[in-house]
C-alpha positions in Angstrom: -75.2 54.1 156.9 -77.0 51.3 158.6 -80.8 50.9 157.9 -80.8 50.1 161.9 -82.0 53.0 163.8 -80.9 51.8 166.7 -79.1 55.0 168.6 -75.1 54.2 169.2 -74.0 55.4 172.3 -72.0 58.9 171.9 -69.4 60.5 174.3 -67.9 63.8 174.0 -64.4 62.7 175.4 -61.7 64.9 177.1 -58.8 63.8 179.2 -58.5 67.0 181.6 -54.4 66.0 182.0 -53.6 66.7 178.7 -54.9 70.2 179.5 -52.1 73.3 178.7 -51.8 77.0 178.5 -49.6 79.1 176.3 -48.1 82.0 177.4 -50.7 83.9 175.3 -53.8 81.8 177.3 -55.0 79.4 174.8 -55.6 76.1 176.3 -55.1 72.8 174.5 -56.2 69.4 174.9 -57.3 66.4 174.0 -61.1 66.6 172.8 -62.7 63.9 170.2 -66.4 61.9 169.8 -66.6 58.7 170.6 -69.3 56.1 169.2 -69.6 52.3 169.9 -65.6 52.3 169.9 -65.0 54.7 166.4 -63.7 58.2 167.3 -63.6 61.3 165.0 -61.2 63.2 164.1 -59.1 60.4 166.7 -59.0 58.9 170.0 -56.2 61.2 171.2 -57.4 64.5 168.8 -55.4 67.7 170.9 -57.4 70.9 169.6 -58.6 74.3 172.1 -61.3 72.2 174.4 -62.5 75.5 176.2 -63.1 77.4 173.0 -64.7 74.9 171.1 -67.0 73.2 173.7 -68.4 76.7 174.3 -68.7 77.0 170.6 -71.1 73.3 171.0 -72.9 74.7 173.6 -74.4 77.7 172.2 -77.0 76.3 170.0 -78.1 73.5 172.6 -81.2 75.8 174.1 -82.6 76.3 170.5 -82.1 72.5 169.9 -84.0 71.0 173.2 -86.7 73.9 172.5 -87.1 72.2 168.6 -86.3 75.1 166.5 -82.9 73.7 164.8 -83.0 70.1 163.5 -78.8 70.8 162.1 -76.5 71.4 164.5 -72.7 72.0 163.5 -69.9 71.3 166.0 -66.5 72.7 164.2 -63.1 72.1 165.6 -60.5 74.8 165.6 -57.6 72.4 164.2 -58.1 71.4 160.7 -61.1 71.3 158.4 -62.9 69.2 160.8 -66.3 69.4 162.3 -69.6 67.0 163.2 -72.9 67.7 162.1 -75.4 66.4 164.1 -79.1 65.8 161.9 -82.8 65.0 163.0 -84.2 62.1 162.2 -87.3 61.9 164.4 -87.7 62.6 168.0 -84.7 62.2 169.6 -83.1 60.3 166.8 -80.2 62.1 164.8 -77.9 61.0 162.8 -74.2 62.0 163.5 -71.6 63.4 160.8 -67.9 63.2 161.2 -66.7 65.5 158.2 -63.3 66.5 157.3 -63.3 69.1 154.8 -66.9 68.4 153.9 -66.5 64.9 153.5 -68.2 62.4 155.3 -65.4 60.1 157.7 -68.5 58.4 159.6 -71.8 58.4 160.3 -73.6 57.2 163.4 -77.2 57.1 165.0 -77.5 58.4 168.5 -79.3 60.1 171.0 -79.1 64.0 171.1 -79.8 64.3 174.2 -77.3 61.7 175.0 -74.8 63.9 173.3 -75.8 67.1 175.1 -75.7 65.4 178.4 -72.0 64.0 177.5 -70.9 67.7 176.1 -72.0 69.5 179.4 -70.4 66.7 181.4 -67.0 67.3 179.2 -67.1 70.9 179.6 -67.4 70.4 183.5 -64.5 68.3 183.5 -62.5 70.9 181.8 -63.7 73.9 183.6 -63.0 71.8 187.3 -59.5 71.7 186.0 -59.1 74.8 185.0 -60.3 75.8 188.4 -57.9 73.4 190.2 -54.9 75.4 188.6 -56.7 78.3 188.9 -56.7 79.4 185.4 -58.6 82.4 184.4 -59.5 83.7 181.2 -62.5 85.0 178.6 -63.0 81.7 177.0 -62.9 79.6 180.5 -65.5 82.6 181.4 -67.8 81.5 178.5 -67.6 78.1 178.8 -69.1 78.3 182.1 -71.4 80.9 181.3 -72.9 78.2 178.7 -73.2 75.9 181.3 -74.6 77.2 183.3 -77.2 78.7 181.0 -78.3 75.4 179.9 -77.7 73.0 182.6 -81.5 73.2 183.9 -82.6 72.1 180.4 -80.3 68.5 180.7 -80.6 67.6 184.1 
């Protein structure tokens, strides 16, 4: 890791066309983190986008409020997940692991990241709403933004 502290800009990134249902509702997708150019797991990762962006919203209330400095963002495919760590302030340091392992590491602004996941999971819920999907997930997913979109604006 870099002994500069200097934050890396971070991007939850979707691409809402890649978006598809299954016959039994899941919807798939291309969903990955982008940092100064690196992407974890990959630039074109396809996992469940509704799912697992509700999954990274739930803990942002109790991050902004101060009362988690860890916060773990797990995808559904693979052994995958980022781990996001205080540093100081709004400084954390960003973990891409697969299967525990560290792939990369990154300094960035949380509430960067938060602002860039509730902008993702817009993105995918006006898409969903253009072809007039419905389901449980796409019904938590906006539930969670909703709940927290006074504490990012």
């Amino acid at each position: 890791m870099s002994t500069d502290i200097s934050n890396q800009k971070v991007a939850v990134e979707v691409d809402a066309s890649t978006l598809a249902m299954s016959s039994h509702g899941s919807i798939t997708g291309v969903l990955a983190i982008r940092t100064d150019g690196a992407f974890f797991p990959e630039a074109r990762w396809s996992d469940f986008p509704v799912v697992v962006l509700g999954w990274w919203l739930e803990p942002v209330s109790r991050i902004l409020a101060g009362t988690s400095r860890v916060w773990e963002c797990k995808f559904m495919d693979g052994p995958l997940s980022v781990r996001l760590e205080q540093q100081h302030g709004d400084v954390w340091t960003l973990l891409g692991l697969h299967s525990g392992r560290t792939e990369f590491t990154a300094t960035v602004s949380c509430r960067a990241f938060i602002r860039s996941l509730v902008e993702a999971a817009r993105q995918i819920l006006r898409e969903c709403q253009q072809r007039d999907w419905q389901s449980r997930d796409i019904e938590t997913l906006d539930s969670e933004v909703r709940r927290i979109q006074h504490d990012v604006a």
